[in-house]
N, C-alpha and C positions, 0 to 999 in steps of 0.2 A: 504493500500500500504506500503512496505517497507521503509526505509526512503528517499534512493537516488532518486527513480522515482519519490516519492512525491514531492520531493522536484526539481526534473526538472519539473514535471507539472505546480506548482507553478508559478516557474521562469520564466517558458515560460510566461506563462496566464498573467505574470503580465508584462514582457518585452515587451508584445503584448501592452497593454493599455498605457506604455509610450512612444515603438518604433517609427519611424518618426521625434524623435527631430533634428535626422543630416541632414534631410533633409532640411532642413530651410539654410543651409550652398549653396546646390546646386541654389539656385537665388538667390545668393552676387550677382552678376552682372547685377539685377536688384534693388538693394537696395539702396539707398542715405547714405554714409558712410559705410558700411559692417563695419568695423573695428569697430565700435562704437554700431551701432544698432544690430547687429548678437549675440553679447553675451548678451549685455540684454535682447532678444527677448527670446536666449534658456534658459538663467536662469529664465527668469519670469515668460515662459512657463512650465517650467519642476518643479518649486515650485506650484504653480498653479493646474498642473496633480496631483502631486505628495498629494496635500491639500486633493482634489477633491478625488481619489482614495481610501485615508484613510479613509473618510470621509463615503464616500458610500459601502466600505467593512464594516467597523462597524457595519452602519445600516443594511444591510441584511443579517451579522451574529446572529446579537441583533433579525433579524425577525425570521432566520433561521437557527436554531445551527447545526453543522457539522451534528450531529447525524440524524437528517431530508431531509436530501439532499439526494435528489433522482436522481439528474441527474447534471452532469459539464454544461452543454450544455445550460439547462434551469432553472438555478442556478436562476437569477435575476426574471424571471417570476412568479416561486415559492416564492418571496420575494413580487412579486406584487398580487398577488394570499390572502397572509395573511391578506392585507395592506386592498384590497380593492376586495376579490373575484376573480372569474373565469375573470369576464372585468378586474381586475385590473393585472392579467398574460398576458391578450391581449394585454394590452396598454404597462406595461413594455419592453415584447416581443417587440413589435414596436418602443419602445424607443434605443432598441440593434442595429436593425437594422437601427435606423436615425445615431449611434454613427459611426457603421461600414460605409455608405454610405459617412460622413463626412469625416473619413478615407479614401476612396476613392479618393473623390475630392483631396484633398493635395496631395493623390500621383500621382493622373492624372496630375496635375501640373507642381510636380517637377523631376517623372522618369524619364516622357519624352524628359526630358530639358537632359537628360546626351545621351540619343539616340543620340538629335540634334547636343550637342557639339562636340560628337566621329567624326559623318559624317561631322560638318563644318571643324574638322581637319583633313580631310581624312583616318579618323582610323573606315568610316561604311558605309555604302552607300549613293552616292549622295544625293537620294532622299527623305533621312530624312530630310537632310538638307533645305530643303524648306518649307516655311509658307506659311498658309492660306493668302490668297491676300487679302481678307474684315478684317481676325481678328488678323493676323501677329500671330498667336500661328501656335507651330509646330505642323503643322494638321498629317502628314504622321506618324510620333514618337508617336503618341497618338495613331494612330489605332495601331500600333506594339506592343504598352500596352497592347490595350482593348485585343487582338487576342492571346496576350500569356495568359493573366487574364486568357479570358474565357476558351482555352485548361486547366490549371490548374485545374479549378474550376470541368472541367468535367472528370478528374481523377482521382481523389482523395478527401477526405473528409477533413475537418477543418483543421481537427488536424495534417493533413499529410502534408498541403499547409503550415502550421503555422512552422511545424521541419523542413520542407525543406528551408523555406526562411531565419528562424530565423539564422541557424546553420550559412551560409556562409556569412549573414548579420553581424552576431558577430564576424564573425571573420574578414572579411575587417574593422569592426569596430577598432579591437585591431590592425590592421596594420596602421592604420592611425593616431592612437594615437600613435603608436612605434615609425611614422615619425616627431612627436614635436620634439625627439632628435637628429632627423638630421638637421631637420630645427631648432633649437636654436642653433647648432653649428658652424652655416654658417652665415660669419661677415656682411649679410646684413639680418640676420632673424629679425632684427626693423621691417623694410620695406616691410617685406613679410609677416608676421604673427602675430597674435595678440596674446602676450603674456598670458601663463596661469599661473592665481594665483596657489600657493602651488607647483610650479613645483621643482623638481621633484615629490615631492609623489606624487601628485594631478594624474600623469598619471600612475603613476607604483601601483597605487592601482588600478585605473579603468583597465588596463593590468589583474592584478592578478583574477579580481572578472572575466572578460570576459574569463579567460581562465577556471576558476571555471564553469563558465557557459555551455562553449562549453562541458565539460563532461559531465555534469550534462545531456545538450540536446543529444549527443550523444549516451550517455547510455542508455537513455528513448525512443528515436527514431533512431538506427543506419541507417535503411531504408533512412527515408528521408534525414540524413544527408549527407548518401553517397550521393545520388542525389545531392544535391547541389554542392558538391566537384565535380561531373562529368559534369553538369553542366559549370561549371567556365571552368573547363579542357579541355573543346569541345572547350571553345572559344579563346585557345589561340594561335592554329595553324590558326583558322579564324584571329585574330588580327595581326599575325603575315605574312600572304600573304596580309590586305592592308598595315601593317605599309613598307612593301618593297617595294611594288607599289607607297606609297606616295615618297619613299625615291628615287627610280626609276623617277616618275615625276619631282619631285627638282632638281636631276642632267640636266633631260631637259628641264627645265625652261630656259629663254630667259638668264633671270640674271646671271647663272652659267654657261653660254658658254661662253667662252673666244674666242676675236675676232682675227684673225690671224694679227702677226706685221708686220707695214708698213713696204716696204720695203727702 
C-alpha cells in the first residue's frame, strides 16, 4: 500500500481497539463523584489498553512478520495457528470474537443512555424515555441500538461499518474537546468541569492529531465517511421540529401563563 492509506488502515485498526474510552463520561450520573472517579477510571483504562495493545502486537509480529500475513481480517488467528496449530487459529479466532462481544456490552450500556436522555429532555420520543418496570434500564433505547446494529451489520462489511462510524465519531470527538475552551473561559468552569492537566496543549495536540486522523480516514474510505456526515445531517431538521415543539410546550406550561390582574 502506498503510505497514506496505510497508514489510515493502521489508525483506524488501532483507534478501533482503544475507541469507547469517552464513553465512560456518558454514566457521570450514575457515578459517586464523577469529578474525581471519571479521570482516573479513563486514565487507568487507557494506560492499561494502551500496555495491553503493545504488548500483544509485538507478540504476533515476533509470530508473524509482515511479510507472512495473508489476510487483515485473520491476522490474530494466523498468530494462533503458529503458536498452537489449526485449534490454536480456532481458539484465537474465538478469542476476537469474546473481545468484540465485550465491546458490545459497554456500548449496549452507555449508547442507549444518550437515546434516553435526548427523549427525557424532549429532544426524541417519549417513548424512549421509559424503563423497564423489573430492571429500571432503558428497555425501548436499547432495542433502537440493537435494530440500527443489526441494519448496519447487514449492509455493509467490517471495514465499511468501522469508516462510517469512526469518521463522525472523530470528529464530535474534536468538537468536544474544542469546547474545554469555552468552558474554561466561563467564570464558573470550577464548578462545571474538571480541569485538564497540560491545558492548553494537552487539547490542541489531541485537536491537531484528530484532524490528522479525519484525513487520513477520509482518504482511505471517502464512501463511508460521507455516510456519516449525511447521516448526522438527516438529523438535524429531525432535532430541530422537536426542539420547537418542546419550546412550543414550555410556552404552555401552567408556569408560563401569566394570570390576568385583579381588578
Amino acid at each position: 500500500m502506498p503510505l497514506a492509506p496505510a497508514l489510515a488502515v493502521g489508525v483506524v485498526s488501532a483507534f478501533f481497539s482503544f475507541g469507547g474510552w469517552w464513553d465512560v463520561g456518558k454514566i457521570a450520573g450514575e457515578v459517586k463523584d464523577p469529578g474525581r472517579t471519571l479521570p482516573r477510571a479513563l486514565l487507568l483504562g487507557m494506560l492499561v489498553v494502551t500496555f495491553v495493545y503493545i504488548m500483544v502486537s509485538a507478540v504476533f509480529l515476533y509470530l508473524v512478520p509482515l511479510n507472512k500475513v495473508t489476510s487483515n481480517e485473520t491476522f490474530v488467528a494466523q498468530a494462533g495457528e503458529v503458536l498452537f496449530g489449526p485449534t490454536g487459529g480456532i481458539v484465537f479466532a474465538a478469542i476476537v470474537i469474546i473481545c468484540l462481544i465485550g465491546s458490545l456490552t459497554a456500548l449496549i450500556m452507555s449508547a442507549p443512555r444518550v437515546y434516553y436522555a435526548m427523549a427525557e429532555d424532549g429532544l426524541f420520543l417519549k417513548a424512549v424515555a421509559h424503563t423497564h418496570p423489573r430492571f429500571g434500564t432503558p428497555a425501548n433505547a436499547i432495542v433502537i441500538q440493537g435494530v440500527i446494529a443489526s441494519f448496519l451489520v447487514m449492509i455493509g462489511t467490517f471495514e465499511e461499518i468501522i469508516s462510517y462510524a469512526i469518521f463522525i465519531v472523530v470528529f464530535f470527538l474534536g468538537l468536544t474537546i474544542a469546547s474545554l475552551f469555552v468552558l474554561r473561559s466561563r467564570q464558573q468552569a470550577e464548578k462545571s468541569v474538571v480541569l485538564t492537566l497540560g491545558y492548553p496543549v494537552t487539547p490542541v495536540v489531541f485537536l491537531v492529531l484528530v484532524a490528522l486522523m479525519l484525513v487520513l480516514v477520509a482518504g482511505r474510505s471517502p464512501r463511508g465517511a460521507l455516510m456519516g456526515v449525511l447521516v448526522v445531517l438527516a438529523g438535524l431538521p429531525v432535532y430541530e421540529i422537536f426542539r420547537r415543539r418542546l419550546a412550543a410546550e414550555d410556552k404552555q406550561s401552567p408556569q408560563n401563563l401569566q394570570l390576568p390582574e385583579e381588578a
